[in-house]
DSSP file (Angstrom, degrees, kcal/mol; ACC not computed):
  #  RESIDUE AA STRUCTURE BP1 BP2  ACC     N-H-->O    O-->H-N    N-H-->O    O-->H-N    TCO  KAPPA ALPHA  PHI   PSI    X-CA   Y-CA   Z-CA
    1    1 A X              0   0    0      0, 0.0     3,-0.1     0, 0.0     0, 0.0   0.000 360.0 360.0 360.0 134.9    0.0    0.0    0.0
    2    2 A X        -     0   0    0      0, 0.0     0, 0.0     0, 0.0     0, 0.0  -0.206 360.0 -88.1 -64.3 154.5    1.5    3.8   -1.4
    3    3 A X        -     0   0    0      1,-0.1     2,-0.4     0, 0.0     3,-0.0  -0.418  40.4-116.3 -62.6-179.0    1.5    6.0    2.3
    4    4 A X        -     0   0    0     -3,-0.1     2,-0.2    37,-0.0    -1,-0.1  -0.730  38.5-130.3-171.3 135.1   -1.5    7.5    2.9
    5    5 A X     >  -     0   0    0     -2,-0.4     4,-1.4     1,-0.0     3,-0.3  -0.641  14.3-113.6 -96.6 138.1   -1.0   11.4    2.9
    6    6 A X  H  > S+     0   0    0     -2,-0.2     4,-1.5     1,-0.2     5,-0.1   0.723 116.8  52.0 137.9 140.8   -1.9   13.6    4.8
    7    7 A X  H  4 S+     0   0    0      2,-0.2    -1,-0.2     1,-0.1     0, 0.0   0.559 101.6  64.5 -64.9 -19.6   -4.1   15.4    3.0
    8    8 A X  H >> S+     0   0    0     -3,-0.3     4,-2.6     2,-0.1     3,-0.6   0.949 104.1  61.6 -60.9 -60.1   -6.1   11.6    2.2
    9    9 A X  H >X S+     0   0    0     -4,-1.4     4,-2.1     1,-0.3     3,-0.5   0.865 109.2  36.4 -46.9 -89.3   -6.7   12.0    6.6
   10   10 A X  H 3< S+     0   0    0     -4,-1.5    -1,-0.3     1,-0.3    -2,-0.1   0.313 109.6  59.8 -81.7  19.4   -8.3   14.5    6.4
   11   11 A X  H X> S+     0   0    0     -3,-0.6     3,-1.1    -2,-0.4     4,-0.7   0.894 113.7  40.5 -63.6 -93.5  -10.1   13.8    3.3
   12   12 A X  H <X S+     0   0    0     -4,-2.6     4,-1.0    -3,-0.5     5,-0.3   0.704 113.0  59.8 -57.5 -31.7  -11.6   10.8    4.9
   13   13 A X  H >X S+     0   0    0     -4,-2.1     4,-2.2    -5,-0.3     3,-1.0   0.988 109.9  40.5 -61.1 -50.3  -12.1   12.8    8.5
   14   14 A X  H <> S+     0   0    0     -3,-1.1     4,-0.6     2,-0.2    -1,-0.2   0.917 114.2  52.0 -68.3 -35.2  -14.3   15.3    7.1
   15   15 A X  H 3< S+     0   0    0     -4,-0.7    -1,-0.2     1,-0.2    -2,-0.2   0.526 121.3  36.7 -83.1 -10.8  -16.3   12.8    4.7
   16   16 A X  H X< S+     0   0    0     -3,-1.0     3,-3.3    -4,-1.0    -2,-0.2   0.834 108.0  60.8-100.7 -71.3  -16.9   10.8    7.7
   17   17 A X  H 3< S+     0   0    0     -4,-2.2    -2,-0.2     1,-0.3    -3,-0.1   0.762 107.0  59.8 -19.7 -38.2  -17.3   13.8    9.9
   18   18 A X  T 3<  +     0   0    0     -4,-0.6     2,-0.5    -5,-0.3    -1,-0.3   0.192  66.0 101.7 -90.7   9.1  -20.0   14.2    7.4
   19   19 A X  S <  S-     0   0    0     -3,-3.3     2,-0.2     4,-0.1    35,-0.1  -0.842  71.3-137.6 -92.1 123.0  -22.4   11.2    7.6
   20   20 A X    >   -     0   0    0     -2,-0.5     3,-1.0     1,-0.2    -2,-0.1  -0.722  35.3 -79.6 -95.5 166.2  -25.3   12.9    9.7
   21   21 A X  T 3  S+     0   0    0      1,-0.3     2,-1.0    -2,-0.2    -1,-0.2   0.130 115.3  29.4 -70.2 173.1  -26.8   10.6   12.5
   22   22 A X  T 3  S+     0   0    0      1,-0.4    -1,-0.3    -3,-0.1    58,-0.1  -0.310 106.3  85.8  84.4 -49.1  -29.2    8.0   11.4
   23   23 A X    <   -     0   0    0     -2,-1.0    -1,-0.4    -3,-1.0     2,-0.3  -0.057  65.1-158.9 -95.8 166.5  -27.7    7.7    8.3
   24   24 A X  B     -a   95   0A   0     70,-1.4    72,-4.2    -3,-0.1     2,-0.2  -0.964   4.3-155.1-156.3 153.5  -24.3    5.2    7.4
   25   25 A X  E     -b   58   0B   0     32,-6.8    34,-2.7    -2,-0.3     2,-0.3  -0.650  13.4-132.0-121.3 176.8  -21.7    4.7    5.1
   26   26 A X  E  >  -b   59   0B   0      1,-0.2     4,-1.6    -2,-0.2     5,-0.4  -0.912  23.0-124.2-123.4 155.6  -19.7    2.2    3.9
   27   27 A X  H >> S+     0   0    0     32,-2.6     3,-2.3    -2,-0.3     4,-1.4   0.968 111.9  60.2 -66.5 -47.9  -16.0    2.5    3.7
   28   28 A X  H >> S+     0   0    0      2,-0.2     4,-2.4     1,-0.2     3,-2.0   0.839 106.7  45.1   3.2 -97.1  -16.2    1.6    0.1
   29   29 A X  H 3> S+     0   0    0      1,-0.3     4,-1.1     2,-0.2    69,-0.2   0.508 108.3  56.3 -37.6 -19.6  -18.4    4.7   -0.6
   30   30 A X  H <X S+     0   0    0     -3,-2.3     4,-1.6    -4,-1.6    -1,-0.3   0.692 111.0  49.4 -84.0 -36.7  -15.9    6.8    1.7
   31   31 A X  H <X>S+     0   0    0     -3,-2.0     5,-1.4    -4,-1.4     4,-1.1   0.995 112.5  47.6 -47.1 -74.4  -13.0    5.4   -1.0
   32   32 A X  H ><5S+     0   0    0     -4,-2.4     3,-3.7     1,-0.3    -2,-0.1   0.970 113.5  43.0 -39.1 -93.6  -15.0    6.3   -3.5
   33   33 A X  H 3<5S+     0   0    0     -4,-1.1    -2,-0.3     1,-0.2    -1,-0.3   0.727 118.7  44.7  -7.1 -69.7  -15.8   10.0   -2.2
   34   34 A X  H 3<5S-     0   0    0     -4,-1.6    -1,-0.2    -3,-0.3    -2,-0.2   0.452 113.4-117.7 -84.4 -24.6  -12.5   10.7   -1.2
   35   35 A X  T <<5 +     0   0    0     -3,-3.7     2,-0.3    -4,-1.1    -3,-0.2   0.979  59.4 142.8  68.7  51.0  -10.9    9.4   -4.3
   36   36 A X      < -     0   0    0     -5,-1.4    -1,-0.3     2,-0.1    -2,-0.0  -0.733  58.6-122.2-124.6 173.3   -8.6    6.4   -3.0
   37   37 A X  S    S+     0   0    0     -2,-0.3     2,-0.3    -5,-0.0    -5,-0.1   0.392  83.9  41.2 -91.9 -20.7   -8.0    3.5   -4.5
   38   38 A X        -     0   0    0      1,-0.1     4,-0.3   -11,-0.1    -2,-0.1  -0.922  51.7-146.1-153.0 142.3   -9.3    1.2   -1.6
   39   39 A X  S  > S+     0   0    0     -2,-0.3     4,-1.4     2,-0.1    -1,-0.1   0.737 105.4  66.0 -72.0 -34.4  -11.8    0.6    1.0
   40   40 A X  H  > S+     0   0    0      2,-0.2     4,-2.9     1,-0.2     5,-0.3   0.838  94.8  57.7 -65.2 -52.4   -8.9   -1.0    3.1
   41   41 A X  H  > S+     0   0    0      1,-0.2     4,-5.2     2,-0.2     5,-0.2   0.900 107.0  50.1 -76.3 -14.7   -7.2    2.7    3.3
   42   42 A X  H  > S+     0   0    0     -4,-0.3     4,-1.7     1,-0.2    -1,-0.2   0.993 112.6  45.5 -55.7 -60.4  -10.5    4.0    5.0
   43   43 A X  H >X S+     0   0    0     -4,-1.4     4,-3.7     1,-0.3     3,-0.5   0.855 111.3  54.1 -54.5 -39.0  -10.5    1.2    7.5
   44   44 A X  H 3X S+     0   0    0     -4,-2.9     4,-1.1     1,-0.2     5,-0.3   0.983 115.2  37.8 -71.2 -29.1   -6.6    1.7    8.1
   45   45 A X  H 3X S+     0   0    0     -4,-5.2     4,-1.8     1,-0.3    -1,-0.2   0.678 111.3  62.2-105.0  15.6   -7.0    5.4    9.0
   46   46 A X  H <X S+     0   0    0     -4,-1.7     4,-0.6    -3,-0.5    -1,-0.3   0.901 105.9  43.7 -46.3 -65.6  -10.2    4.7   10.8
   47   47 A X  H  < S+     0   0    0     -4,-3.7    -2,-0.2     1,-0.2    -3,-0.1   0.603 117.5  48.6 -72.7   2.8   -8.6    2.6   13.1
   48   48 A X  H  < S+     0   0    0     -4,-1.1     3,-0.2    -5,-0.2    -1,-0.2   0.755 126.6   7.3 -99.2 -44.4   -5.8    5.0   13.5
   49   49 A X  H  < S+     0   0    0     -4,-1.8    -2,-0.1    -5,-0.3    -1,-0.1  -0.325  88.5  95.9-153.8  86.8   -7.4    8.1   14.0
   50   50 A X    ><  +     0   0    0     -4,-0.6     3,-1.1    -2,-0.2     5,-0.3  -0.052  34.1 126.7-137.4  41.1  -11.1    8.5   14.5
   51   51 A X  T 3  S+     0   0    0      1,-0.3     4,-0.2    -3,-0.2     2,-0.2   0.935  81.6  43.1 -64.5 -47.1  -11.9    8.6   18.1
   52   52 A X  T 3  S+     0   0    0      2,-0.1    -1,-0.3     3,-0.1     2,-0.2  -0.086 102.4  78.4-112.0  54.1  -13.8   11.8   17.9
   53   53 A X  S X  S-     0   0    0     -3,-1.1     2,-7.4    -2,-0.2     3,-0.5  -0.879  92.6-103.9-111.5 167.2  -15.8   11.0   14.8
   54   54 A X  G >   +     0   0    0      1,-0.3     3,-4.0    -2,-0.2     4,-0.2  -0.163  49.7 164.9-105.9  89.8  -18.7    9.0   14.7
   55   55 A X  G >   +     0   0    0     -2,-7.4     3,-2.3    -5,-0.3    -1,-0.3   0.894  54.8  82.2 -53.3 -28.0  -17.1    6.4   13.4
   56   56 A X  G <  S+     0   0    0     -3,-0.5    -1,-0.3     1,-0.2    -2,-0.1   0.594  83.4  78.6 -66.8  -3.9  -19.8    3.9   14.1
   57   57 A X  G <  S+     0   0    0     -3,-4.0   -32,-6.8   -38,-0.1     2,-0.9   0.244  74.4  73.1 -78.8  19.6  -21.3    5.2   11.1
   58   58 A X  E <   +b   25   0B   0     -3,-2.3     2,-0.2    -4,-0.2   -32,-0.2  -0.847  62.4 169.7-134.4 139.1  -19.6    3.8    9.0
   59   59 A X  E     -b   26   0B   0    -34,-2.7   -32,-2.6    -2,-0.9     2,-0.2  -0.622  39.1 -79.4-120.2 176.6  -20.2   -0.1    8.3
   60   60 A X  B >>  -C   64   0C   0      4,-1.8     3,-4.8    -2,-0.2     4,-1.1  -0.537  45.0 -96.6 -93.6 169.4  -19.2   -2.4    6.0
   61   61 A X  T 34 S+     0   0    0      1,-0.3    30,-0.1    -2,-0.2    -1,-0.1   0.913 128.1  60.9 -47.1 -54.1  -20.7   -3.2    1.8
   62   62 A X  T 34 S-     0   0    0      1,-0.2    -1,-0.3     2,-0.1     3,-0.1   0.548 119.4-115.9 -43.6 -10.1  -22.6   -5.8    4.0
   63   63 A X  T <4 S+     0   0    0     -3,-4.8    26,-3.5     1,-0.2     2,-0.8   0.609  78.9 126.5  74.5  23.7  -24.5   -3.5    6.3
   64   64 A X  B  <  -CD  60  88C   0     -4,-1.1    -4,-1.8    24,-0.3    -1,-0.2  -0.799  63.0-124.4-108.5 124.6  -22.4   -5.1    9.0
   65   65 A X        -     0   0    0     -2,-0.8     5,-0.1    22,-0.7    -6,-0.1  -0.353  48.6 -82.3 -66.2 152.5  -20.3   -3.4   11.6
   66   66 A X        -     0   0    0      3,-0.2     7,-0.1     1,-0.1    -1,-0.1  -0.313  52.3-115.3 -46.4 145.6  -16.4   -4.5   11.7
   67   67 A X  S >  S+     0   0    0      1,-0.1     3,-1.6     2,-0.1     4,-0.2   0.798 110.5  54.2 -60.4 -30.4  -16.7   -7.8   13.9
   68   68 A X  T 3  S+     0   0    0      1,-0.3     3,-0.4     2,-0.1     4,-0.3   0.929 116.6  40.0 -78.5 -40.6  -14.7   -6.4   16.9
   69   69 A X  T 3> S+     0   0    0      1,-0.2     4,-1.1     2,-0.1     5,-0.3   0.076  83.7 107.2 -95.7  26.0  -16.9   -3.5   17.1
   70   70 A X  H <> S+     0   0    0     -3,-1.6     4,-1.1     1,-0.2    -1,-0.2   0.753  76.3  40.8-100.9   9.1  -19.8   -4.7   16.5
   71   71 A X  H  > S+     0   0    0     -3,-0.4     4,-1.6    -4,-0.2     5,-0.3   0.760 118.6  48.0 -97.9 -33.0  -21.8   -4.8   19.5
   72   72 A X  H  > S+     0   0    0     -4,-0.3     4,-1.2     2,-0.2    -2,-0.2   0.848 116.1  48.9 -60.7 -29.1  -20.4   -1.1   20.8
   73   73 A X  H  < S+     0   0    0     -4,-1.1     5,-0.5     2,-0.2     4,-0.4   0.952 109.3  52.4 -88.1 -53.1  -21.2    0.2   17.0
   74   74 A X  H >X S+     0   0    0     -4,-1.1     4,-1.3    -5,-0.3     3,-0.5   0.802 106.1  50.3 -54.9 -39.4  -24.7   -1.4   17.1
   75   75 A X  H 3X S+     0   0    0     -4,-1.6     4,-3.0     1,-0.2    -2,-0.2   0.970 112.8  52.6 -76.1 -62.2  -25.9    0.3   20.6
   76   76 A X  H 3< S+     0   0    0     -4,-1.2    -1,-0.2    -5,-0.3    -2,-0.2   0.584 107.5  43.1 -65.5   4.2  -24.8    3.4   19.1
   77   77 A X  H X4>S+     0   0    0     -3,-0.5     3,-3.5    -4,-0.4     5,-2.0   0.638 112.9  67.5-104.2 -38.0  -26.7    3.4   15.7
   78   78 A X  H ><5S+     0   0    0     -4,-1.3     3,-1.4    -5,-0.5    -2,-0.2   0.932  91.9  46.3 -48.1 -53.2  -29.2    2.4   17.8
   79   79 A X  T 3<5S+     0   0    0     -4,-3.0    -1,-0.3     1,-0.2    -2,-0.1   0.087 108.4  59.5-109.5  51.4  -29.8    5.1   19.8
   80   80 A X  T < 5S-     0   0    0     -3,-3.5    -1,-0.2     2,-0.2    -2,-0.2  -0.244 126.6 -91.2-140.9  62.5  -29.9    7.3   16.8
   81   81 A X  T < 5S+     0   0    0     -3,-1.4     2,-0.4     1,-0.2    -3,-0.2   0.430  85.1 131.6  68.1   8.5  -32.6    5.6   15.3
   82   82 A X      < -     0   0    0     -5,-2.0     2,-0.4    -8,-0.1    -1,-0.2  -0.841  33.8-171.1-110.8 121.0  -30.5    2.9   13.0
   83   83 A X        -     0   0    0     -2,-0.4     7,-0.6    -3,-0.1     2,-0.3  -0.908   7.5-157.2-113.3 150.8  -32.0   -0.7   13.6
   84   84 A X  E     -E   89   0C   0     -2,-0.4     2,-0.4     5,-0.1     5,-0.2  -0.948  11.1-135.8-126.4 157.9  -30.1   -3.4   12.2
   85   85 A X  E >  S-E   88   0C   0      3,-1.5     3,-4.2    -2,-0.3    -2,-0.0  -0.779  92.0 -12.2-106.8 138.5  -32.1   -7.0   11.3
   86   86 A X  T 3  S-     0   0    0     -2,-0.4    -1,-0.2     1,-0.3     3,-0.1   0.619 132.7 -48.4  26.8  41.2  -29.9   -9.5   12.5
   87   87 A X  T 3  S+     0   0    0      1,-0.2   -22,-0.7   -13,-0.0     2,-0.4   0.573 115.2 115.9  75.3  24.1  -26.8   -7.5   13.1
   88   88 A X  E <   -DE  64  85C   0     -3,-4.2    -3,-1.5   -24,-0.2   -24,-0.3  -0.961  55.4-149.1-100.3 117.5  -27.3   -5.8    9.3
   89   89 A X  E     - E   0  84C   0    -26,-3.5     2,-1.9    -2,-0.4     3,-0.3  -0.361  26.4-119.5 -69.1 152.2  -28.0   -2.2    8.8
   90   90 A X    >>  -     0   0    0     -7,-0.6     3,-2.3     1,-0.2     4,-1.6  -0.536  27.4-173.5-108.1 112.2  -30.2   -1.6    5.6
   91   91 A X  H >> S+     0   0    0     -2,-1.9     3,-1.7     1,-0.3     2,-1.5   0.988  77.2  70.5 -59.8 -45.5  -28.2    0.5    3.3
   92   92 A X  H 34 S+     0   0    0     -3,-0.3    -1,-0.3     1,-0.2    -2,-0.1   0.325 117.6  21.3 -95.1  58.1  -30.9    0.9    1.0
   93   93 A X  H <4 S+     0   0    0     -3,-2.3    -1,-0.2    -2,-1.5    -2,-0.2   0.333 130.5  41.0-122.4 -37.7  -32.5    2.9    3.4
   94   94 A X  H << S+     0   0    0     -3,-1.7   -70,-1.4    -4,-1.6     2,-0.6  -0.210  76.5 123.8-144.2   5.2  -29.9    4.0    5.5
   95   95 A X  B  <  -a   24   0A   0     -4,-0.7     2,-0.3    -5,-0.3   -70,-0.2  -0.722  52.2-141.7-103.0 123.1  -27.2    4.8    3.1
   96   96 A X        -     0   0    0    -72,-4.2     2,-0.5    -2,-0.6   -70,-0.2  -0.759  19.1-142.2 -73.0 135.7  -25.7    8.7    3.2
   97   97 A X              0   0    0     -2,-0.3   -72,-0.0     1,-0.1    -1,-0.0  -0.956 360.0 360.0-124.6 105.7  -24.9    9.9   -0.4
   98   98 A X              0   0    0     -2,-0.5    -1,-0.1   -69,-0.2    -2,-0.0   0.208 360.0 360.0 -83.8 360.0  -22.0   11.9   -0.7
């Protein structure tokens, strides 16, 4: 993977920054948005540096939260109105459009 810039960070911070509640993204669609090459570089600089975003809005193409997080990510969509059916959000409902 090229380094990640950056100008890429704060790319992906703002576009995330920018999911309003109730609504999700996927990192995919944040890729996209942002103009990277990968869903993967969302996830890396998610886990590096999104503490004070609401990150829990952003799932994976499945409607599924990352596994490690998914019971902390679910209580919190939760109480902004995002129900998920058997631990799946429904994006085509639920999906923010950048």
């Amino acid at each position: 993977m090229a380094p990640i810039t950056d100008e890429q960070v704060e790319i992906v911070r703002a576009l995330v920054a920018a999911i309003p509640p109730g609504r999700v993204s996927t990192y995919g669609d944040i890729a996209e948005a942002a103009g990277l090459s990968s869903a993967r570089i969302v996830g890396w600089i998610m886990r590096t540096d999104s503490s004070d975003l609401p990150w829990h809005r952003v799932i994976t193409a499945s409607g599924k939260p990352a596994a490690h997080l998914a019971t902390r990510q679910l209580e919190r969509l939760r109480a902004e109105g995002v129900l998920a059916d058997h631990g799946r959000v429904r994006l085509d409902e639920l999906r923010h459009e950048f």
